[in-house]
PLY file of the C-alpha trace (Angstrom):
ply
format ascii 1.0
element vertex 571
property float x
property float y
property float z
element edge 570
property int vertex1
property int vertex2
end_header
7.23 35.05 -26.16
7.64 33.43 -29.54
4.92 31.50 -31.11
6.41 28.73 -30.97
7.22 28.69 -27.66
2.86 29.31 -27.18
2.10 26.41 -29.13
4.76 24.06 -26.92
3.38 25.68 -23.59
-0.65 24.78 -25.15
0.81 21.45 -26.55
2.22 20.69 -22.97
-0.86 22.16 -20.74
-3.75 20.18 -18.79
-6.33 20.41 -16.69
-4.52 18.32 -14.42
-1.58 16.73 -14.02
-1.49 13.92 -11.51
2.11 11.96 -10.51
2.70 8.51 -10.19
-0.12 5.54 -11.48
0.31 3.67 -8.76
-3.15 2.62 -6.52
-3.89 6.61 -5.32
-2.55 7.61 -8.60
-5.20 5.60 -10.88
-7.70 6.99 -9.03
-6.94 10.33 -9.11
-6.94 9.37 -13.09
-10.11 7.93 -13.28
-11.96 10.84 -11.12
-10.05 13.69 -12.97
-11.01 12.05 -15.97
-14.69 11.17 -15.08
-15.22 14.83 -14.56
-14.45 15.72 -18.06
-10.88 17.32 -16.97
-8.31 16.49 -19.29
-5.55 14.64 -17.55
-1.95 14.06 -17.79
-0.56 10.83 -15.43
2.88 11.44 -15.37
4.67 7.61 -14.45
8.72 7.40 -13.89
8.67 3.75 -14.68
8.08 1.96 -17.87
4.89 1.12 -19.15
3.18 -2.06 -18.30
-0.29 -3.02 -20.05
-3.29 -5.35 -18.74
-2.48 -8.74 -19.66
-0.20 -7.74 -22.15
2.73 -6.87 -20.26
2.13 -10.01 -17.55
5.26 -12.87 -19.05
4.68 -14.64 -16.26
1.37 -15.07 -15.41
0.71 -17.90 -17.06
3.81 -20.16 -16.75
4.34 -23.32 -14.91
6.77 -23.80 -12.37
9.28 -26.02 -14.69
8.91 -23.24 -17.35
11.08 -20.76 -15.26
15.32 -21.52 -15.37
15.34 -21.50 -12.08
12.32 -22.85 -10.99
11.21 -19.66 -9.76
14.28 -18.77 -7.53
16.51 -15.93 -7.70
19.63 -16.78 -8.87
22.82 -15.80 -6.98
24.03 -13.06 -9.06
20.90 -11.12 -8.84
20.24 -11.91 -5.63
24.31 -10.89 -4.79
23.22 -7.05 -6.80
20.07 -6.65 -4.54
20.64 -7.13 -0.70
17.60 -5.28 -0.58
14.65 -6.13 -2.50
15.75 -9.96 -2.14
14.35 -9.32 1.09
10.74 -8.80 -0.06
8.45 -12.01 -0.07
7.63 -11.54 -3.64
10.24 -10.63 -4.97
11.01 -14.34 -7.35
11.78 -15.02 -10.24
8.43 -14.53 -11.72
7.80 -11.10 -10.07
11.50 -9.56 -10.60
10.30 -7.49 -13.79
8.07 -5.13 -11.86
10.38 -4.44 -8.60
13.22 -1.54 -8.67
16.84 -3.07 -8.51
18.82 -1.73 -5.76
20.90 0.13 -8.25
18.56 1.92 -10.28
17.68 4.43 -7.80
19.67 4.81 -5.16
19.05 6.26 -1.37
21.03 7.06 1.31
20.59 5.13 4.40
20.88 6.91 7.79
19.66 4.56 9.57
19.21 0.64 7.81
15.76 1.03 5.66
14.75 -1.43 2.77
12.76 1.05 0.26
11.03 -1.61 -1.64
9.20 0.04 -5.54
7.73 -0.55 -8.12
8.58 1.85 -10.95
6.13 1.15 -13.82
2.36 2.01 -14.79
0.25 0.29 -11.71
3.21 0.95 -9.42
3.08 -1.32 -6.77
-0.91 -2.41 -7.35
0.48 -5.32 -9.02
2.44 -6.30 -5.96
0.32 -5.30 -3.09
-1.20 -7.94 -0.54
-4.69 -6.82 -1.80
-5.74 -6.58 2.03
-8.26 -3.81 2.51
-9.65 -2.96 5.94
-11.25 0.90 6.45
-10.35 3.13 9.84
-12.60 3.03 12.62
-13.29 6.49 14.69
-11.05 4.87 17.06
-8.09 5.40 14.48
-8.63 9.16 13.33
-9.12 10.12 17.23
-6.06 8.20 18.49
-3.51 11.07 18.12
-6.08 13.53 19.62
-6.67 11.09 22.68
-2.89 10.19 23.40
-1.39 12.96 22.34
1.62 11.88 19.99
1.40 13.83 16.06
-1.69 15.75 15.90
-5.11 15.45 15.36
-6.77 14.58 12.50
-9.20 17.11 10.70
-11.13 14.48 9.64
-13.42 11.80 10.97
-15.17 8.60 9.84
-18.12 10.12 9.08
-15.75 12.32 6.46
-14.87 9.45 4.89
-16.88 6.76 5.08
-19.28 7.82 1.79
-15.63 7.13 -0.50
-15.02 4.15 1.54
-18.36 2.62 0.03
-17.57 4.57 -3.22
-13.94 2.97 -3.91
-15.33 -0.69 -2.56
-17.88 -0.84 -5.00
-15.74 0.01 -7.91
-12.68 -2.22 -6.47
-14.66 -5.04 -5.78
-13.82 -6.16 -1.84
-14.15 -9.66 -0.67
-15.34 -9.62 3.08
-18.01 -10.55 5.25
-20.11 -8.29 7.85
-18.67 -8.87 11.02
-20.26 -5.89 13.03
-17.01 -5.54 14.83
-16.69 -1.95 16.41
-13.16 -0.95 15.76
-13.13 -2.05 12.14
-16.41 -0.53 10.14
-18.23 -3.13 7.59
-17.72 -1.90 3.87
-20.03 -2.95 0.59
-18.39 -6.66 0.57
-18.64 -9.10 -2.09
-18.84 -12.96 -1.31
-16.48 -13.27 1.51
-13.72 -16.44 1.67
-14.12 -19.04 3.82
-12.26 -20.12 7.01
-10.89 -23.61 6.89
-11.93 -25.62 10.31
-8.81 -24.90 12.30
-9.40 -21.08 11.54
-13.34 -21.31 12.00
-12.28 -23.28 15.39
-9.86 -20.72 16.56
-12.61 -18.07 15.59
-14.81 -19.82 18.06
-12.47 -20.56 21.24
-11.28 -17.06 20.94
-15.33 -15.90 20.68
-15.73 -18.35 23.88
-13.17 -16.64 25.88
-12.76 -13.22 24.68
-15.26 -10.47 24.31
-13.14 -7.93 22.97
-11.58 -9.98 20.63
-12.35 -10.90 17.15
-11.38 -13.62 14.28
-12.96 -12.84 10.43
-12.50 -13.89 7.54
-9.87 -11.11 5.53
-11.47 -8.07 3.44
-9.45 -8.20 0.55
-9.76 -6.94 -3.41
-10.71 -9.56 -4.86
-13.77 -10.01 -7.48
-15.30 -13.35 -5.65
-18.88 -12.45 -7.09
-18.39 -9.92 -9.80
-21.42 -7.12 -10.10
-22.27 -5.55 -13.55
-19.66 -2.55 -12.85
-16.51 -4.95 -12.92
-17.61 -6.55 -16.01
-17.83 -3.46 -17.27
-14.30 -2.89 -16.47
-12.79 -5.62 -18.43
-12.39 -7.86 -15.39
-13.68 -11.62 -14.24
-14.43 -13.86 -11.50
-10.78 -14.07 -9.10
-9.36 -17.57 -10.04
-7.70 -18.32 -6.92
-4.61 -19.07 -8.66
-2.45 -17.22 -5.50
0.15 -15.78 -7.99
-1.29 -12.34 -8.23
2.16 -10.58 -8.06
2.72 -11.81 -11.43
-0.59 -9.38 -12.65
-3.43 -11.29 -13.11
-4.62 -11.69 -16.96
-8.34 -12.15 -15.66
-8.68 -8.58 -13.17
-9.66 -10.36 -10.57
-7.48 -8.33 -8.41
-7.76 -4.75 -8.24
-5.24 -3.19 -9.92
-4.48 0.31 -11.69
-3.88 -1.43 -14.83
-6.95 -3.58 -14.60
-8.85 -1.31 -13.58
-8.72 2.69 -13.14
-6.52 3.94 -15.51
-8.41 1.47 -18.47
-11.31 2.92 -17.44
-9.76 6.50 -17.38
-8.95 6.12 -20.95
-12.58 5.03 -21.56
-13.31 8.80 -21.30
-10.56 10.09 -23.90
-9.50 12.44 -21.38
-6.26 10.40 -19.81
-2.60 11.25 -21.28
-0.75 8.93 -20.16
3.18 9.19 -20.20
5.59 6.43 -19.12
9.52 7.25 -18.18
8.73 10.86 -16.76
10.74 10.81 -13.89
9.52 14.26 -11.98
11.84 16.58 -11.09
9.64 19.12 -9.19
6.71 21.07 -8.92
6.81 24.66 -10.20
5.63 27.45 -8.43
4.63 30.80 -9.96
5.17 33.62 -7.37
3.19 36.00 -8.99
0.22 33.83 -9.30
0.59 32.47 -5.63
-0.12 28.86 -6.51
1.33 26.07 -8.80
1.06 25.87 -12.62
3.21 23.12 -13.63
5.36 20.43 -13.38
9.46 19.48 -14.51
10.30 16.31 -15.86
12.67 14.44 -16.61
12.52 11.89 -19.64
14.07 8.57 -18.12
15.55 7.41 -21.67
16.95 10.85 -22.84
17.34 12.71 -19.59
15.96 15.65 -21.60
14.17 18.14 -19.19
10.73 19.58 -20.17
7.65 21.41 -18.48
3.86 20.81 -18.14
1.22 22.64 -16.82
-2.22 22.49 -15.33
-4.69 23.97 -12.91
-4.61 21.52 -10.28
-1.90 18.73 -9.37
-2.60 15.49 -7.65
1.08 14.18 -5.81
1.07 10.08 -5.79
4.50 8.91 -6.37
4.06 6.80 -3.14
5.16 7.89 0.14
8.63 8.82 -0.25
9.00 9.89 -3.40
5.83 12.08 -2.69
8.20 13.61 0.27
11.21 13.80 -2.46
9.19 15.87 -4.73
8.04 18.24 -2.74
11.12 18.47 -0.92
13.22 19.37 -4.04
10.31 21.79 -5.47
11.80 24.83 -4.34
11.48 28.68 -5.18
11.99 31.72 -3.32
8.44 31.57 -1.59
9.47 27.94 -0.92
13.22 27.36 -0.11
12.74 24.23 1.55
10.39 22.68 -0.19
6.75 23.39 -1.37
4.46 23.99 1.37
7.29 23.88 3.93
6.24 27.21 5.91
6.28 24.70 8.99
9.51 23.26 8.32
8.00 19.59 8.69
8.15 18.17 5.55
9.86 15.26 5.64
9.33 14.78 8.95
7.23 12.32 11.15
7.35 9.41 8.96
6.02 6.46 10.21
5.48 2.55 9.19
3.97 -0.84 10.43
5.65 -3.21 12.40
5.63 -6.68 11.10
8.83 -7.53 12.62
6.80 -10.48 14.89
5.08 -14.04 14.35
3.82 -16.48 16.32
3.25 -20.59 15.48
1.99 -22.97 16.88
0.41 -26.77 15.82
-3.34 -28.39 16.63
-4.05 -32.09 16.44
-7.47 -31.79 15.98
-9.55 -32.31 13.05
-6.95 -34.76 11.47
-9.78 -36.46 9.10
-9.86 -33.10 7.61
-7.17 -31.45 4.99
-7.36 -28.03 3.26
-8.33 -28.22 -0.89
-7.30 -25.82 -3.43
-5.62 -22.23 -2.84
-7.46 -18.67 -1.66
-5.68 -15.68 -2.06
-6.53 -14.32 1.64
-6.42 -15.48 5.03
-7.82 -15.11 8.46
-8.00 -11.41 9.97
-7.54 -10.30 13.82
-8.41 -6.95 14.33
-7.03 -4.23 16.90
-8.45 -5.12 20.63
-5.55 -3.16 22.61
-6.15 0.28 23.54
-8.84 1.27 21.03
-11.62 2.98 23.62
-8.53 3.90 26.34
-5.45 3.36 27.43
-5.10 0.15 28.90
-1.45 -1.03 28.57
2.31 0.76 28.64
2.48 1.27 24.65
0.24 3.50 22.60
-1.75 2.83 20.32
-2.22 -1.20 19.06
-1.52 -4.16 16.53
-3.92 -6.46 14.16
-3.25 -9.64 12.99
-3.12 -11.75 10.26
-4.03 -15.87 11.24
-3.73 -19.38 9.00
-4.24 -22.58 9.47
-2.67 -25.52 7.45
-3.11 -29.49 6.96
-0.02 -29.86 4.41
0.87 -33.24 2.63
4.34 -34.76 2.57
5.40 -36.73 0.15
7.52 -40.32 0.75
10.01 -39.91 -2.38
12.04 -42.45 -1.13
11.56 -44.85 -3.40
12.16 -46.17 -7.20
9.77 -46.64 -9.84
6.54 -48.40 -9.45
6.83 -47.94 -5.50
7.57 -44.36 -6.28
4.56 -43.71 -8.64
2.54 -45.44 -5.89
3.75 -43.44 -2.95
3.04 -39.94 -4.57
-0.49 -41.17 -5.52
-1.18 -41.69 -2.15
0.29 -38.78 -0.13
0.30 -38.62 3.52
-0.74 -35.45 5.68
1.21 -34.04 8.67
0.03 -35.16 11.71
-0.45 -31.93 12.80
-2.62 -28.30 11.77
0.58 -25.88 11.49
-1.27 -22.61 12.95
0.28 -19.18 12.13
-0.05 -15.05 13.37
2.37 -12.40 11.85
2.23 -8.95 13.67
0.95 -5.67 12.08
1.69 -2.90 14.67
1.21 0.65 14.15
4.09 2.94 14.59
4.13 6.67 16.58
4.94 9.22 13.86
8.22 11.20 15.71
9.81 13.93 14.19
13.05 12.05 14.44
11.69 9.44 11.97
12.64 11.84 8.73
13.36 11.60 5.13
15.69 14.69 3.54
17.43 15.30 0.56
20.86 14.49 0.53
23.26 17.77 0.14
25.49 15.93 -2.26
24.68 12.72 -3.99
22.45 12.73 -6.94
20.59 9.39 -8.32
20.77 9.17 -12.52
18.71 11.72 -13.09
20.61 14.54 -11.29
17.63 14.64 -8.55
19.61 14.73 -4.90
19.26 11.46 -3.28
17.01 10.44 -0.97
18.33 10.52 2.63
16.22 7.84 5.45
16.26 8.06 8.91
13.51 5.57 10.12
13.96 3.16 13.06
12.14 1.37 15.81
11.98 2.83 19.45
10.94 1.50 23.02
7.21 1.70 22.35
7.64 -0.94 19.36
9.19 -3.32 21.71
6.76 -3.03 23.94
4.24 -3.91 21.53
6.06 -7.13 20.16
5.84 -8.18 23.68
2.58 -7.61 24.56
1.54 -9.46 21.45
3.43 -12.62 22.16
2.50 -12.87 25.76
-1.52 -12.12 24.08
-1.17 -14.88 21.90
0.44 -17.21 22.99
-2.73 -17.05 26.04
-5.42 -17.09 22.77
-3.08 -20.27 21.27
-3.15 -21.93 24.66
-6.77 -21.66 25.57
-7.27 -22.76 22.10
-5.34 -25.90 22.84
-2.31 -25.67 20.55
0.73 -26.98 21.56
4.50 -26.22 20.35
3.91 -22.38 20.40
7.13 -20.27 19.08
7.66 -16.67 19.26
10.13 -15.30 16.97
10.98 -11.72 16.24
12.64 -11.14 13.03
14.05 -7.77 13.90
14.05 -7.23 10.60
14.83 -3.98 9.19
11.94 -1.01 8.84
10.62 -0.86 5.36
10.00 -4.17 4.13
6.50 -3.62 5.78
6.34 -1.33 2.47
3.58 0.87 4.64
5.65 3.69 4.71
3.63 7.45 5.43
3.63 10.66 6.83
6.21 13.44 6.06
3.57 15.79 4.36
0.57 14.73 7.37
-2.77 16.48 7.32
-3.83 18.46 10.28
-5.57 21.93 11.09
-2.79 23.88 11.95
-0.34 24.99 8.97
2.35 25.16 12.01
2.34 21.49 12.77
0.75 20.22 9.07
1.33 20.26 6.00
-1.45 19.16 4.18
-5.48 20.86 5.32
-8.47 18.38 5.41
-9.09 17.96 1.60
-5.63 16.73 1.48
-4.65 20.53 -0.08
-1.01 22.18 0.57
-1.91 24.78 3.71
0.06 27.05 1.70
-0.36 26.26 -2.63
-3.95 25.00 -2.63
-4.06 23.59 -6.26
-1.60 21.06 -5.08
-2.94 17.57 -3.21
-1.32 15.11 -1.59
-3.90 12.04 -1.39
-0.51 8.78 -1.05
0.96 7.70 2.19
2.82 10.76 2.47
-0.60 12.08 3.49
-1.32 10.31 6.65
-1.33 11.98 9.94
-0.85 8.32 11.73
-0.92 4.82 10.56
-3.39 2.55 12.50
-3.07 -0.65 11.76
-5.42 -1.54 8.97
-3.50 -2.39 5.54
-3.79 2.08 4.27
-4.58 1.14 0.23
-8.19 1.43 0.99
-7.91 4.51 2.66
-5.72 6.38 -0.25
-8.54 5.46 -2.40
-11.13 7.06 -0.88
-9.17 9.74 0.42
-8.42 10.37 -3.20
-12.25 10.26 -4.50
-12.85 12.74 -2.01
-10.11 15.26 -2.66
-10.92 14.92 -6.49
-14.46 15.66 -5.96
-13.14 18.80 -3.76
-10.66 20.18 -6.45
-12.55 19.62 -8.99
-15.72 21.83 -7.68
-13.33 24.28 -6.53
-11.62 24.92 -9.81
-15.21 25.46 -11.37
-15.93 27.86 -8.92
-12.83 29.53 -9.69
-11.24 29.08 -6.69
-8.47 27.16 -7.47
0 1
1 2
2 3
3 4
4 5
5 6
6 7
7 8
8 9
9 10
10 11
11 12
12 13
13 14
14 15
15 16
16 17
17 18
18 19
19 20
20 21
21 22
22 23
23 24
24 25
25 26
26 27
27 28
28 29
29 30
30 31
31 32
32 33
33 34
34 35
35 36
36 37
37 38
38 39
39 40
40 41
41 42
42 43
43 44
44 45
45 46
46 47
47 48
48 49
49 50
50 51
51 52
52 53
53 54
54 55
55 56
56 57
57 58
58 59
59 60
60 61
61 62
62 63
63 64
64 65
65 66
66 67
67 68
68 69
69 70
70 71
71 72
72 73
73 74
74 75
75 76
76 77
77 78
78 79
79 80
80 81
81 82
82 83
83 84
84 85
85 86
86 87
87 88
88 89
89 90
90 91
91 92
92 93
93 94
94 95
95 96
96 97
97 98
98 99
99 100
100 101
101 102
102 103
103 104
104 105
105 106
106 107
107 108
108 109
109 110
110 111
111 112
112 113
113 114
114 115
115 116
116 117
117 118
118 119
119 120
120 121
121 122
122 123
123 124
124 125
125 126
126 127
127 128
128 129
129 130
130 131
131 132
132 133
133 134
134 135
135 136
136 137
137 138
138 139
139 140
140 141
141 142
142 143
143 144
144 145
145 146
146 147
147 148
148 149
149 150
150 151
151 152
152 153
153 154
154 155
155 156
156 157
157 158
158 159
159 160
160 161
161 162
162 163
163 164
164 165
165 166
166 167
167 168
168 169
169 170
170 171
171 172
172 173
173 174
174 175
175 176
176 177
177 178
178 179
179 180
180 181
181 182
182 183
183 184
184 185
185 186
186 187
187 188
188 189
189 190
190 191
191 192
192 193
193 194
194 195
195 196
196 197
197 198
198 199
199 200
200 201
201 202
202 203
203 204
204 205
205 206
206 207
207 208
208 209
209 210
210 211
211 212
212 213
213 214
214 215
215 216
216 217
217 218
218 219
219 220
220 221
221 222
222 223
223 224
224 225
225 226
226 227
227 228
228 229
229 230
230 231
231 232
232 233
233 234
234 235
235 236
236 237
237 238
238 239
239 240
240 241
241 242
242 243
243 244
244 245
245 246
246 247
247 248
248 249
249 250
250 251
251 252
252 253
253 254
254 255
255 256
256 257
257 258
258 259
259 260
260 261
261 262
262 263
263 264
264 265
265 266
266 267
267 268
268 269
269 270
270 271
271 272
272 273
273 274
274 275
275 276
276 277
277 278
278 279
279 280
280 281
281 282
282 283
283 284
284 285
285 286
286 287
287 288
288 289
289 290
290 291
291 292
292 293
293 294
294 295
295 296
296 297
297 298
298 299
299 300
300 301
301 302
302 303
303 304
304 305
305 306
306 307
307 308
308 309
309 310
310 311
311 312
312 313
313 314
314 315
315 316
316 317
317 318
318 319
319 320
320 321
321 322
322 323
323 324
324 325
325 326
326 327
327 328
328 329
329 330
330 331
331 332
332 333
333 334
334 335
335 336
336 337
337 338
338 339
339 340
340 341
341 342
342 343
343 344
344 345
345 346
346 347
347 348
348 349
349 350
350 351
351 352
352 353
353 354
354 355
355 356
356 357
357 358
358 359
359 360
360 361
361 362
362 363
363 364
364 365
365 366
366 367
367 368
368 369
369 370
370 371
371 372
372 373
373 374
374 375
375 376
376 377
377 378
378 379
379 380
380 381
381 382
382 383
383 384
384 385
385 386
386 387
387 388
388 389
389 390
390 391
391 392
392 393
393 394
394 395
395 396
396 397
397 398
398 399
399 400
400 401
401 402
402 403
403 404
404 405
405 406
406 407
407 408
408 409
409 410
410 411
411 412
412 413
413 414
414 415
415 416
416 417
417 418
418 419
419 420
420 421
421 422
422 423
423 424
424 425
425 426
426 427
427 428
428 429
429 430
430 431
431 432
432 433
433 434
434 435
435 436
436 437
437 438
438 439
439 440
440 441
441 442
442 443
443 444
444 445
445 446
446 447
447 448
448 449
449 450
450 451
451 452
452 453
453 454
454 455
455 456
456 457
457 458
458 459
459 460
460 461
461 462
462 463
463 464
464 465
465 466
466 467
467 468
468 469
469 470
470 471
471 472
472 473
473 474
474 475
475 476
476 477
477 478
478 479
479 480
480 481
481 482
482 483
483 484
484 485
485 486
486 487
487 488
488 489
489 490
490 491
491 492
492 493
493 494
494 495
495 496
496 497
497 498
498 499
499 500
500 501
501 502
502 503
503 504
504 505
505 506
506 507
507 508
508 509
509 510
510 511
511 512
512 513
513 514
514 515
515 516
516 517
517 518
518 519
519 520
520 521
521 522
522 523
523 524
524 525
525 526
526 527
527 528
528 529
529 530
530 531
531 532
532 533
533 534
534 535
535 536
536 537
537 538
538 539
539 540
540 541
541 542
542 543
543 544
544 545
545 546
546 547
547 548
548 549
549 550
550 551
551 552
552 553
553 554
554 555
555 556
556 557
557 558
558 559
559 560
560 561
561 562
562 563
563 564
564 565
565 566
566 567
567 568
568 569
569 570
């Protein structure tokens, strides 16, 4: 080997290389980092700074051409992610067009990304609940994936490790099938939520109604000062990246703090091609990439590698890093990868209206809402579905304005709104899904995307079990609405298609067994043990607690692993 081809392979070699900088991926940055390893973050997307890279966050509604809307055109070029709630006007910079990356659709699936540095942690809901017991032994009790290898008790030291850093807004509710975390100030329920709270308290004893755990800095400690960030605003436009950190965010947060340490090599447009293997070595030394603007292919290298390109495109990676040990993919001894890819079902709501408490209005905006956690089937079996939902709940006392008018009586009707004569009361669905082996993601044998990588092909759909579940929730709250005394209750089920729950996980699951897993407790390839999986494409099952919080912590914890196994030499 040439000199020059020495210096390239030292110029282009890490301690680790972690992919993707979305909310698993910043962590595994700021750990790596934090423990003195130098570390590459390897990010298809474009770069997007704190603050600097926000256009919108600071404009008015009248400032935006279209007040906000998506015009036809665009909306006309993206069936897709027009269907995402925040996907607007001031949010369409940081989503992925439908035709920038295209997938093939067995089976109707809206793949909703965020290719840039942060990922998606500029977009997310910023709900963050951890796992109960209840949720890592579900599969063991019922039967459906496999079991876990790990317990609460595994992970509940990152759980308080991540929250601290994050900053989570929640309150202790000592409610058994979702654990208490280190909360800051939690936000208030308005009186129609704190009334609901208590009929449902007065008539259930399973059943529970909190205020939402959420990352958001409501009383900022020392630490996220130290991290550049402020007191949450409550401005409600958080997709837009907040200029203040009061949301958690990579960019706000992790990877800043990553490059604190002088460690962190950041490098935007690397779209990975695949892992490399070294068969001689018996474990993986590198990774192929793909620069987005030139399409030039090029190599690095490192002891350990940290896969967080978000659930899919975790599954597409590994899928398409193949060698003769690995044909199928890397880490595909079981043939499963790809496989048993599951999601949360969102497609149900329930309203309803209350005519109490009509002296009283909601003020100002918060940037959470109510929270119902699971109450079916979390110590047995108790109905015809496995497994259960949570809840999200909101109340509202909204004006209406009388714009009838002309001039003066104008002026004086909109200084003197009126208020609905009615609370409008709201629940939306969050069900979890049974991984099944004919829920799968593959590569597609002949159609590339831009890049020359083979497509992604989806086959993801609803079965009998998530039916069940839509029902059972209806008939449930409609009962909890009734007791409560509202009145006008509709059901509606959107039947909308998988994916825009953007909860996708599984294909690379943990589990004990290398024959039915791919992935061992420390989140570790059974089979190339310097490579970790710590995204969605981890999870073994879903439960229905928003997962962000659980990536984090999962990824703390595999980082401290790795790292002490590579000083030992083991790795």
């Amino acid at each position: 080997m040439s000199n020059l081809n020495i210096d390239a392979i030292k110029n282009q070699t890490y301690d680790a290389i972690v992919i993707g900088s979305g909310i698993s991926g910043g962590w595994a940055a700021k750990e790596l980092t934090g423990k003195g390893l130098r570390t590459l973050v390897l990010e298809r997307g474009r770069d997007v700074k704190h603050v600097i890279d926000y256009p919108t966050t600071l404009m008015q509604p009248w400032e935006f051409e279209h007040h906000g809307r998506i015009n036809k055109d665009v909306k006309d070029a993206n069936p897709i992610v027009s269907k995402c709630y925040a996907f607007y006007e001031g949010t369409e910079q940081f989503f992925v067009k439908d035709a920038e990356h295209p997938y093939v659709q067995e089976k109707p699936f809206d793949w909703i990304r965020g290719y840039q540095t942060g990922g998606k942690s500029l977009l997310w809901a910023r709900q963050t609940q951890r796992w109960s017991e209840y949720d890592f032994q579900g599969p063991a009790r019922d039967g459906f994936a496999v079991d876990w290898p790990i317990r609460y008790a595994d992970i509940a030291p990152w759980y308080s490790y991540v929250e601290k850093f994050a900053g989570i807004s929640g309150n202790k509710d000592n409610v058994p099938s979702l654990p208490d975390g280190e909360f800051l100030a939690p936000h208030e329920l308005n009186c129609v939520e704190k009334y609901f709270k208590e009929q449902v308290a007065k008539n259930y004893k399973d059943r529970h109604i909190i205020t939402g755990r959420c990352a958001h800095l409501t009383s900022p400690k020392q630490v996220h000062y130290d991290q550049g960030r402020a007191q949450c605003q409550s401005r409600t436009i958080c997709e837009r990246g907040c200029p203040y950190g009061g949301y958690f965010s990579s960019n706000s947060s992790t990877l800043p703090w990553a490059a604190k340490t002088g460690k962190l090599t950041l490098r935007p447009n690397s779209v990975v091609h695949s892992i490399i293997y070294d068969e001689k070595k018996g474990k993986a030394t590198g990774v192929r990439v793909i620069d987005a603007t030139t399409k030039e292919m090029m190599e690095f290298y490192a002891r350990i590698i940290f896969v967080n390109a978000a659930a899919l495109n975790s599954n597409l990676v590994l899928l398409n890093s193949t060698s003769h040990r690995f044909p199928n993919g890397l880490g595909n001894d079981s043939g499963l990868l790809g496989k048993y890819v599951a999601f949360h079902n969102y497609t149900a709501t329930i309203d309803a209206e209350y005519e109490g408490f009509l002296d009283s209005t909601t003020d100002g905006r918060k940037p959470n809402s109510a929270y119902v956690p699971r109450f079916r089937n979390v110590e047995k079996q108790e109905t015809d579905f496995l497994r259960g939902y949570a809840a999200g709940f909101s109340a509202g006392h909204y004006q209406h304005d009388d714009r009838s008018g002309l001039g003066e009586d104008l002026k004086k009707a909109l200084l003197k709104p009126a208020y609905n004569n009615v609370w409008n009361v709201g629940s939306h669905m969050m069900g979890e899904t049974i991984p099944k082996e004919s829920n799968y993601v593959a590569l597609d044998k002949s159609k590339v995307d831009p890049w020359g990588i083979p497509q992604l092909r989806i086959s993801v759909d609803y079965d009998d079990n998530d039916r069940k579940m839509v029902k059972d929730f209806f008939e449930q709250f409609t009962e909890m609405y009734t007791k409560a005394g509202f009145t006008n209750i509709r059901t509606n089920d959107s039947n909308r298609t998988p994916g825009l729950d953007i909860h996708e996980m599984g294909g690379a699951r943990m589990g004990k067994d290398p024959k039915t897993s791919i992935l061992n407790k420390w989140n570790a390839i059974h089979s190339c043990k310097n490579v970790f999986v710590t995204d969605g494409a981890s999870m073994t099952s879903t439960s229905t607690q928003n997962p962000s919080l659980t990536y984090m912590a999962m990824t703390a914890r595999s980082v401290d692993y790795a790292v002490k196994e590579m000083r030992k030499g083991t790795l």
